[in-house]
matplotlib code that plots the C-alpha trace (Angstrom):
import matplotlib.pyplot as plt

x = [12.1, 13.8, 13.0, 13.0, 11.2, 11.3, 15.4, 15.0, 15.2, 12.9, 11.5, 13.1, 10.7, 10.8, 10.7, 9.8, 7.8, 10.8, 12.2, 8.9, 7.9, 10.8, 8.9, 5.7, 6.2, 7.9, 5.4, 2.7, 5.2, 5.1, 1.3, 0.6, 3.2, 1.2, -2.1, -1.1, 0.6, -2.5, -4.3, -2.1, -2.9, -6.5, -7.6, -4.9, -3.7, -0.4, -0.6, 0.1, 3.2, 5.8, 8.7, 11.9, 14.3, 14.3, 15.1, 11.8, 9.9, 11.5, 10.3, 6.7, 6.0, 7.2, 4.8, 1.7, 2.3, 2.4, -0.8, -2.5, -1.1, -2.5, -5.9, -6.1, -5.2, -7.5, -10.7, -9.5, -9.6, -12.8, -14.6, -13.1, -14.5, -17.8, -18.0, -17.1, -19.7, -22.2, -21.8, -21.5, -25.5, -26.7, -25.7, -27.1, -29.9, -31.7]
y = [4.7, 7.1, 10.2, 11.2, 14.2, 17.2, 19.2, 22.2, 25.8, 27.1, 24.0, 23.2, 24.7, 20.9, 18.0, 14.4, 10.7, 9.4, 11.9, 12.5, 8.3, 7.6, 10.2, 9.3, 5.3, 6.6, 8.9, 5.6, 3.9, 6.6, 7.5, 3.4, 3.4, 6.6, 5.2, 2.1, 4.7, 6.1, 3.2, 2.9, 6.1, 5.6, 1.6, 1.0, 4.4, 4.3, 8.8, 7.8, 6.2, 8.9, 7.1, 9.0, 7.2, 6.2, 2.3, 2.2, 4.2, 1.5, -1.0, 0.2, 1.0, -2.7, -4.5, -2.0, -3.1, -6.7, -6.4, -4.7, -8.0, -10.4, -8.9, -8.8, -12.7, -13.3, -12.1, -14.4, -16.9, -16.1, -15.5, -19.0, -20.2, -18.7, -20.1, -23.8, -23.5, -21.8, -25.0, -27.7, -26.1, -26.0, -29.9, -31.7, -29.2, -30.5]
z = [-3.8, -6.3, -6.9, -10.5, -11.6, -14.3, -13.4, -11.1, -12.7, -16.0, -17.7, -21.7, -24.7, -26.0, -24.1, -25.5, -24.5, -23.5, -21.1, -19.5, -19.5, -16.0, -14.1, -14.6, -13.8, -10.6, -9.8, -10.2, -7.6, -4.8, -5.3, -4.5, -1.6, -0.7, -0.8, 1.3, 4.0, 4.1, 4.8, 7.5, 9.1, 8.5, 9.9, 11.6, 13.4, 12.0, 12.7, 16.4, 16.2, 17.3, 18.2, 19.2, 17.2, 13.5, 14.0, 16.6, 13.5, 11.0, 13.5, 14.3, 10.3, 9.8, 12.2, 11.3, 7.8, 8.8, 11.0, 7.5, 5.5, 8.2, 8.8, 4.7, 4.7, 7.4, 5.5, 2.2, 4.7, 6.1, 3.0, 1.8, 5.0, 4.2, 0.7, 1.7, 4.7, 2.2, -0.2, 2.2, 3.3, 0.3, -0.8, 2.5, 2.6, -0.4]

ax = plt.figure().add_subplot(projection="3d")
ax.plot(x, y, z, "-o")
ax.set_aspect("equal")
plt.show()
């Protein structure tokens, strides 16, 4: 993630599109990555994870998000389930 943002100090009288346009698509990037971290600490308690050492933090972070990417994949499966089941009723039911 890069940070990118307006210089430090007083702000220029004139400043144009095009100077403004890097740090708003990188402020779009963090507020997502923000949004999923969030997530995180919400469902799936990722707030309780105090590890002592950054690898164990890298390490945690990494399988919370993969238990987040699984449980999403495993309600598209579920629904699909759902849907097929649904159909299958309805054509032998009539």
């Amino acid at each position: 993630m890069k940070i990118s943002g307006p210089p430090l100090g007083r702000p220029p009288a004139n400043v144009s599109q095009e100077q403004k346009k890097p740090a708003l698509l990188d402020e779009k990037v963090r507020n997502s990555i923000a949004g999923k971290f969030g997530q995180g600490k919400r469902r799936f308690s990722l707030d309780r994870v105090m590890p002592k050492l950054s690898k164990t933090a890298e390490t945690a972070i990494a399988i919370t998000f993969l238990v987040i990417n699984l449980s999403t994949l495993l309600k598209q499966v579920f629904c699909l389930f759902l849907c097929f089941f649904a159909q299958k009723i309805t054509l032998t039911g009539n």
